[in-house]
C-alpha positions as CSV (number, residue, x, y, z in Angstrom):
1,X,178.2,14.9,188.5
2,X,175.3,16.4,190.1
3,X,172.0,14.5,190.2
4,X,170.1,17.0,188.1
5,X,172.8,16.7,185.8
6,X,172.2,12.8,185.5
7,X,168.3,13.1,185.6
8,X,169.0,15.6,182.0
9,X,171.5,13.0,180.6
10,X,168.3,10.2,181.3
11,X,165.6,12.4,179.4
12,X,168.3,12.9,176.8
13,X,168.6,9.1,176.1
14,X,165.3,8.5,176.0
15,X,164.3,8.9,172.2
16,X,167.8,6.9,170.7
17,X,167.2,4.3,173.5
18,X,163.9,3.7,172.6
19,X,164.7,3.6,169.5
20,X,167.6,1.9,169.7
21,X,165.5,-1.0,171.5
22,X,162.4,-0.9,168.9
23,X,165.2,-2.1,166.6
24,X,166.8,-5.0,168.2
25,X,163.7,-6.6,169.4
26,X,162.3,-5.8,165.6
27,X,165.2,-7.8,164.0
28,X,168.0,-10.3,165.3
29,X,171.2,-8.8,165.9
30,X,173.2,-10.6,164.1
31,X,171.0,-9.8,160.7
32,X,171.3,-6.0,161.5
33,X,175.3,-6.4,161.8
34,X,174.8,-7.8,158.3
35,X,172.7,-5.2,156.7
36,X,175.0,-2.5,157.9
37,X,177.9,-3.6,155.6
38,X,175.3,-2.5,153.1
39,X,174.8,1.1,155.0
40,X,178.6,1.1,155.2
41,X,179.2,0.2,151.1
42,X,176.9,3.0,150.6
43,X,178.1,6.7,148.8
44,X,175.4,8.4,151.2
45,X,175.3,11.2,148.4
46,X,171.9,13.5,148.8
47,X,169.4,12.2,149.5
48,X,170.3,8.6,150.6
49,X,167.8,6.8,152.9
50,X,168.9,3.9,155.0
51,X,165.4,3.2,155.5
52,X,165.6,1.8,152.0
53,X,169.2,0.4,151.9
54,X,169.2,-1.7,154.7
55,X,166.0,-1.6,156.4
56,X,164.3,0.4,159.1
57,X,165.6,-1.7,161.8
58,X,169.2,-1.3,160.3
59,X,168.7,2.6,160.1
60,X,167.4,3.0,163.4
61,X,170.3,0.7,164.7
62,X,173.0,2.8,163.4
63,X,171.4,6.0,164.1
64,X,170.6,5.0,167.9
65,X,174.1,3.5,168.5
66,X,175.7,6.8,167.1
67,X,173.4,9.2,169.0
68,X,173.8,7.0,172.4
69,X,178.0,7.0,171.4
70,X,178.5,11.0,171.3
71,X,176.1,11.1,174.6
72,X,178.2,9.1,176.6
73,X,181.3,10.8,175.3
74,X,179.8,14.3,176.5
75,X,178.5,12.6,179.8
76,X,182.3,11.4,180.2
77,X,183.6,14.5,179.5
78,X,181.1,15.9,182.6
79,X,179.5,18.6,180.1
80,X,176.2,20.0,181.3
81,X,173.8,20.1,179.5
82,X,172.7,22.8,177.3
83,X,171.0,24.1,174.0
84,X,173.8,23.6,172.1
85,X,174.5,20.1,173.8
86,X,171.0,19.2,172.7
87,X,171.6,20.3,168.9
88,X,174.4,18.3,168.2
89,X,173.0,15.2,170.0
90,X,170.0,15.3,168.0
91,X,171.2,16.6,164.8
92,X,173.8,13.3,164.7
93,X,170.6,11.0,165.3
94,X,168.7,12.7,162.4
95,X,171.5,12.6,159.8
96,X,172.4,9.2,161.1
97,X,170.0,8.1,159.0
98,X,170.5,9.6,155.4
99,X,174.4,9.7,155.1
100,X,175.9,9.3,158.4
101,X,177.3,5.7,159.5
102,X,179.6,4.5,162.4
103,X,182.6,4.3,160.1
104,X,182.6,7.2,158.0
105,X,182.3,9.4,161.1
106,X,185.2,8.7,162.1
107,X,187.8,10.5,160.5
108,X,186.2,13.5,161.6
109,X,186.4,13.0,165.3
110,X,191.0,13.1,164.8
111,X,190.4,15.9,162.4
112,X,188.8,17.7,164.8
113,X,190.9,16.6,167.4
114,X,194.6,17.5,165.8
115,X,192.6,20.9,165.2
116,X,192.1,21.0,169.1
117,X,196.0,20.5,169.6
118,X,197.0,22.4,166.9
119,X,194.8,25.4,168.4
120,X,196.1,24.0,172.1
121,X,192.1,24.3,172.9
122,X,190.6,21.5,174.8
123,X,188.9,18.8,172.7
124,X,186.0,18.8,175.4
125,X,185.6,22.6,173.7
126,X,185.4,21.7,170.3
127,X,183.3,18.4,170.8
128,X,179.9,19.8,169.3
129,X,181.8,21.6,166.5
130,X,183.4,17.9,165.8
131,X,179.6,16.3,165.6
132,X,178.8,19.4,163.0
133,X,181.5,18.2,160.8
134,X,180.2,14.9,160.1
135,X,178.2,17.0,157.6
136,X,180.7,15.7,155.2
137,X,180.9,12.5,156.0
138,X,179.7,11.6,152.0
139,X,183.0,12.5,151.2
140,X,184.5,9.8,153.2
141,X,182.3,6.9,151.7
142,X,182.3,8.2,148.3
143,X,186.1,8.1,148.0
144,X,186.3,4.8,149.5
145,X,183.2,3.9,147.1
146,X,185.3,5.5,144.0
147,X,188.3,2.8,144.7
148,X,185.6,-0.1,145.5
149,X,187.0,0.0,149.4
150,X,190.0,-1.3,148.7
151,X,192.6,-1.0,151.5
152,X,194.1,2.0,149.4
153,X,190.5,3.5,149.0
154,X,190.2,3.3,153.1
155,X,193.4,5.1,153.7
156,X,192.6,8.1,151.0
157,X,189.0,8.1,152.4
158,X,190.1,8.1,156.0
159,X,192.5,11.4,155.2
160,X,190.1,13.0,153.5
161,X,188.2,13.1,156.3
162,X,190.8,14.3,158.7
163,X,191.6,16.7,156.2
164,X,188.0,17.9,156.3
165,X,187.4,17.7,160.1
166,X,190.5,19.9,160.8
167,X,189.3,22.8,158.7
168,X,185.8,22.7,159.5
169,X,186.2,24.4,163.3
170,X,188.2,27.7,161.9
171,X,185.9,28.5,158.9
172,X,182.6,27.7,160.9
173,X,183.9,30.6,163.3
174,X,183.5,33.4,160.5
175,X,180.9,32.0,158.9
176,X,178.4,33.7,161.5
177,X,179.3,37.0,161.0
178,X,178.2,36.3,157.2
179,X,174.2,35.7,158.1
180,X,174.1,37.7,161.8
181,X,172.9,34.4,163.8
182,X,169.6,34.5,161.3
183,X,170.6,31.1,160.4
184,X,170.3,28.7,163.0
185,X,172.4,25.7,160.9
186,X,175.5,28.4,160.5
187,X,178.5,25.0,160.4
188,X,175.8,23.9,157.6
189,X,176.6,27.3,155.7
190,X,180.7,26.8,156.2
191,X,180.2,22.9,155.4
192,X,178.2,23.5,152.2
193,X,181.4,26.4,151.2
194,X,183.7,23.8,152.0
195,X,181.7,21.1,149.8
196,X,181.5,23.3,147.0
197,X,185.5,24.0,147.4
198,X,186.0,20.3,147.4
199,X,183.8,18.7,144.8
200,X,185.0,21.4,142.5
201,X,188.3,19.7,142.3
202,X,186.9,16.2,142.0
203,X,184.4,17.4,139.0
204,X,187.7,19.2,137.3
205,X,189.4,15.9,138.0
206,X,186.8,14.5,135.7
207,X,185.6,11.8,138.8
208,X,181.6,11.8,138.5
209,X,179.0,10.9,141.3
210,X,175.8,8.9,141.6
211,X,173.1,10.6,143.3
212,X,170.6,8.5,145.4
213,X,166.6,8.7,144.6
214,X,165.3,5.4,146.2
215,X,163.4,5.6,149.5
216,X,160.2,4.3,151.4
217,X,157.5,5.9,150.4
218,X,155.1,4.3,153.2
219,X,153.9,5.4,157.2
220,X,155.3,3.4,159.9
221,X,153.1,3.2,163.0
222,X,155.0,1.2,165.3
223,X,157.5,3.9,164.8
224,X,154.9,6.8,164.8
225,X,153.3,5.1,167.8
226,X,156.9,5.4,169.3
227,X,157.2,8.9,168.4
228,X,153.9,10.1,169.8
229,X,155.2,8.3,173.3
230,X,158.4,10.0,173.5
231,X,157.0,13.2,172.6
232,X,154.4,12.9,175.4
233,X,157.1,11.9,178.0
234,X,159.3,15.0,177.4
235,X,155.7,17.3,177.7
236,X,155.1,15.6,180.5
237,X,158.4,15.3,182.3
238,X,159.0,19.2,181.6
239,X,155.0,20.3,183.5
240,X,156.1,18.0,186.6
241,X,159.5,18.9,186.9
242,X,158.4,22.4,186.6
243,X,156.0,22.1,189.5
244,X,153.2,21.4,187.3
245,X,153.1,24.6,185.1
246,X,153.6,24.8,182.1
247,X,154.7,28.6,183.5
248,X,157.6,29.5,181.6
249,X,156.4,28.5,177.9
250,X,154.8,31.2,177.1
251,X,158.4,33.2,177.8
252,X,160.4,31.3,175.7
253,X,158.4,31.6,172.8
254,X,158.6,35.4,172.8
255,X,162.9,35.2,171.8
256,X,163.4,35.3,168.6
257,X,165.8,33.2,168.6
258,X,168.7,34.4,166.7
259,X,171.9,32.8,167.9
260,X,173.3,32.6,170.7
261,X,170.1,31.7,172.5
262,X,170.1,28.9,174.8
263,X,166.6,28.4,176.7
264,X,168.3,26.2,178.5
265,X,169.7,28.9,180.3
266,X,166.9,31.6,180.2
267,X,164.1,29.3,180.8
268,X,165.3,26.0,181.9
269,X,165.8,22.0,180.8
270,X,162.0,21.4,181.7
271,X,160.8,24.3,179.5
272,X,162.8,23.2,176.9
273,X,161.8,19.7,177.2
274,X,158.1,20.7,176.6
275,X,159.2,23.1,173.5
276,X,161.0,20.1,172.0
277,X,157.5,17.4,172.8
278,X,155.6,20.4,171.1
279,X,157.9,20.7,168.2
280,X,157.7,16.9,167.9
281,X,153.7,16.7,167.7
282,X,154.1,20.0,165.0
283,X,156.2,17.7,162.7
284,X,154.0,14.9,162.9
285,X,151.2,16.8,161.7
286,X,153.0,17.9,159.0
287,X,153.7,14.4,157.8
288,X,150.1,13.4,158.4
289,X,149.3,16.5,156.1
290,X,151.8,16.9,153.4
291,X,153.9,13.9,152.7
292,X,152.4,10.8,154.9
293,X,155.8,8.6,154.9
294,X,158.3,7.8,157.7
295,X,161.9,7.0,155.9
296,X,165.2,8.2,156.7
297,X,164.9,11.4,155.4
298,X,162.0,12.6,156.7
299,X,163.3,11.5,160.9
300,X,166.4,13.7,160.2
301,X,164.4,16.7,159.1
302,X,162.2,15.7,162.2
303,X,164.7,15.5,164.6
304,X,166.5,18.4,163.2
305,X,163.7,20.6,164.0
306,X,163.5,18.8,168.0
307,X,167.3,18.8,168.0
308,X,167.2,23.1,168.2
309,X,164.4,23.4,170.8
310,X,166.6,24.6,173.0
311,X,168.9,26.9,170.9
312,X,166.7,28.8,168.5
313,X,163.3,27.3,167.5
314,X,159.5,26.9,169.2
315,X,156.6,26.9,167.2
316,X,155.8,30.1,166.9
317,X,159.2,31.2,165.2
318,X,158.9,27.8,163.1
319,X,155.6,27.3,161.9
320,X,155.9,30.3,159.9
321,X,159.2,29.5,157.8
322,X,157.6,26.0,157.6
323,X,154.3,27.5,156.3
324,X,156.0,29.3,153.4
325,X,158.4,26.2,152.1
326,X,155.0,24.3,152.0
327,X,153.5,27.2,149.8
328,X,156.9,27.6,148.0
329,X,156.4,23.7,147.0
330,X,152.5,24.3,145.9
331,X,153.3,27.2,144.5
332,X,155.9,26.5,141.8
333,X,154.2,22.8,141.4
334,X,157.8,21.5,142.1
335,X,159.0,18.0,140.9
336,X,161.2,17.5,144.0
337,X,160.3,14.0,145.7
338,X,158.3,13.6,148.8
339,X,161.3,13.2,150.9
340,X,163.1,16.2,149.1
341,X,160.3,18.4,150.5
342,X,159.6,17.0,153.6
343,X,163.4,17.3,154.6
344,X,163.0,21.1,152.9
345,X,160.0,22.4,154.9
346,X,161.8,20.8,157.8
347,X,165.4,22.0,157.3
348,X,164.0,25.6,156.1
349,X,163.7,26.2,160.1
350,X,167.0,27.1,160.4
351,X,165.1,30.7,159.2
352,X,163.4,30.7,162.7
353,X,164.9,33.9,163.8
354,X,163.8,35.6,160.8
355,X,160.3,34.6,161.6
356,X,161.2,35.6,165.3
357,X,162.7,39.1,164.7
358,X,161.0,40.4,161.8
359,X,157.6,38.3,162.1
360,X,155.3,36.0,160.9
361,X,155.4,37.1,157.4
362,X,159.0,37.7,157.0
363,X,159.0,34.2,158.3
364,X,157.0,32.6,155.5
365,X,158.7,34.6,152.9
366,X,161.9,33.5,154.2
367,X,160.5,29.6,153.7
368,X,159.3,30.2,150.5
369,X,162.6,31.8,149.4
370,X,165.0,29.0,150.9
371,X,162.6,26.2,149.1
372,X,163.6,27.8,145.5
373,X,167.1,28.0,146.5
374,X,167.6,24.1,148.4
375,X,166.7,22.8,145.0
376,X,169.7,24.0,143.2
377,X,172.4,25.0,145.6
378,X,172.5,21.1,145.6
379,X,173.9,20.3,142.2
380,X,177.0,22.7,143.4
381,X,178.1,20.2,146.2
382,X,177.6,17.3,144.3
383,X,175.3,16.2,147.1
384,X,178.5,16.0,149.5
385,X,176.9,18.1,151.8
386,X,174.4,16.7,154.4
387,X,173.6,19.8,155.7
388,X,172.4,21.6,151.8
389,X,169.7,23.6,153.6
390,X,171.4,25.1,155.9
391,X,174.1,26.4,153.4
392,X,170.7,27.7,151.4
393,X,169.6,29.2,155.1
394,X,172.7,31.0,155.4
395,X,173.0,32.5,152.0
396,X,169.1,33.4,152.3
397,X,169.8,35.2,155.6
398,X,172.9,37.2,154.6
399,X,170.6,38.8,151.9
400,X,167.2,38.9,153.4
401,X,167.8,40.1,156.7
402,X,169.8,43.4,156.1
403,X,166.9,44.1,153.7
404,X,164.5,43.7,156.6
405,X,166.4,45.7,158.7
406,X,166.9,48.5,156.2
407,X,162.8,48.6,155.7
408,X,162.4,48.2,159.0
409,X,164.8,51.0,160.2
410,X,162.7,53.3,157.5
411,X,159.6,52.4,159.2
412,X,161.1,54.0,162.3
């Protein structure tokens, strides 16, 4: 592998290593191994924060490990990095700490992987789709949960999963052609279809769900502090390695980043490693400003926005979409939990595109409309579905944007 190729793979590692280190020295090992049987006992049903079950050390642990795991496999697998590389790295670290575990992941990885044979594709090919599918990894732990992890409960569990992970790959396919690459989370909209497919057979079966509404409700500044520094590194490692400019930025934020678009590839890994730093600092404000907390699910919807600077987001297609879930929240005085809107204003920036294309205000529209649908396109899942807002992007996108395109069209 090329040295630039190993210099990207370092920056990469960089946040979950820091992380992953913050952790270990924060707690003895051997008392994290214990509190993960109680991350691993969980149902991680909507919205479940680790933070809360088992500690921030605990939840960092599990995220870090998980994140550093899919790295290496990738780095084995002598993939380049690239936008979409980025996403599903980062996207596994967020969700690895409301719903995602080293165990229940599992089953998704063979799933994926008997789909790769069955398809004769490569698994190296359908490695990011595979880290997508974890989405559903609350089906997993909630049918083991159901028959109190017996060794029975295991086996249906593990299945299920497989099950799952093998027809993820050919419905996420056709699910883009539904919402035009407006929706930057499109495996979130064939995920949530799938969830709603599934947990309509277990409701008819008469089998009912607990959902989780216990977090941490407090800031974290060690972890803030951490944050801040890893944010700074990537701003700072993108202006030197791009002969110290910052030359280039100003390009990438003019895409509009409907999918496919990989700045990676139109603007480079230093560019995007500034976008993502900028993104970083955006979503910190936000926090500071709107709900001051740092629990499980507010790093996933942080790191969810980081995870698509290089496939889709920057802060002038975000902010928008971001702007209008925060006024969609005000605006309908909504009862939804701290975390429940943090992780919405967040999430909703799978809308990006919209904002990117049509414009600012299309862009804050677009937020404020995905922040009345989040709230109950959930109860349809059952909560199985990590990825709820970006089934709510997707269904927002299919009927907003040929609207936009029809008035803008007339315009013409």
């Amino acid at each position: 592998m090329e040295k630039t190729k190993k210099k990207e793979y370092l920056v990469i590692i960089v946040l979950p290593l820091v992380m992953l280190l913050y952790s270990i020295f924060s707690m003895p090992v051997p008392e994290i191994f214990n509190n993960l049987l109680k991350i691993f006992h969980s149902n991680d049903i909507l919205l479940t924060d680790y933070f809360f079950i088992a500690g921030h050390e605990t939840a960092i642990f599990n995220a870090s490990v998980i994140t550093l795991i899919n790295i290496f496999i990738i780095y084995k697998m002598d993939m380049k990095i690239n936008g979409l590389i980025i996403s599903g790295i980062y996207l596994m670290f967020g969700f690895s700490f409301i719903g995602k575990n080293l165990l229940n992941i599992i089953p998704f990885y063979l799933g994926v992987f008997l789909y790769s044979k069955y398809t004769n594709k490569t698994f190296k090919s359908t490695i990011i789709i595979t880290m997508f599918s974890t989405a559903l990894s609350p089906f997993v732990s909630s049918t083991a949960n159901y028959f109190n992890f017996t060794i029975f409960g295991i086996f249906i569990a593990f299945i299920v999963g497989v099950i799952l992970g093998f027809i993820v790959p050919p419905v996420a396919s056709h699910t883009v052609q539904f919402h035009g690459g407006y929706s930057l989370y499109n495996t979130g909209l064939a995920v949530g279809l799938i969830a709603i497919v599934f947990y309509s057979v277990i409701k008819a079966s008469g089998i009912s769900l607990n959902s989780n509404n216990d977090f941490v409700d407090t800031l974290n500044y060690p972890i803030i502090a951490l944050l801040c520094g890893c944010y700074l590194f990537f701003i700072i490692y993108g202006y030197v390695t791009n002969c110290y400019y910052f030359q280039g930025y100003g390009n990438l934020i003019k895409y509009s980043g409907r999918l496919v678009s990989d700045y990676t590839v139109t603007d480079g890994f230093p560019i995007v490693m500034i976008n993502m730093g900028i993104l970083g600092f955006l979503c910190l404000i936000f926090i500071f400003l709107f709900f001051p907390m740092i629990n499980g699910p507010v790093l996933a919807g942080m790191f969810t926005v980081i995870a698509f600077s290089g496939f889709g987001k920057h802060i002038k297609n975000a902010l928008p979409v971001m702007i209008g879930a925060t006024a969609g929240y005000y605006f309908f005085h909504s009862k939804a939990s701290p975390p429940s809107f943090a992780i919405t204003v967040f999430f909703s920036t799978t809308l990006s595109p919209i904002s990117g294309k049509f414009g600012a205000l299309s862009g804050i529209l677009g937020g404020f409309l995905i922040l009345c649908l989040v709230s109950n396109i959930g109860p349809a899942h059952g909560g199985l579905n990590l990825y709820n807002t970006g089934l709510a992007g997707g269904i927002v996108a299919s009927i907003f944007v040929p609207l936009l395109q029809l008035f803008q069209k007339e315009n013409k």
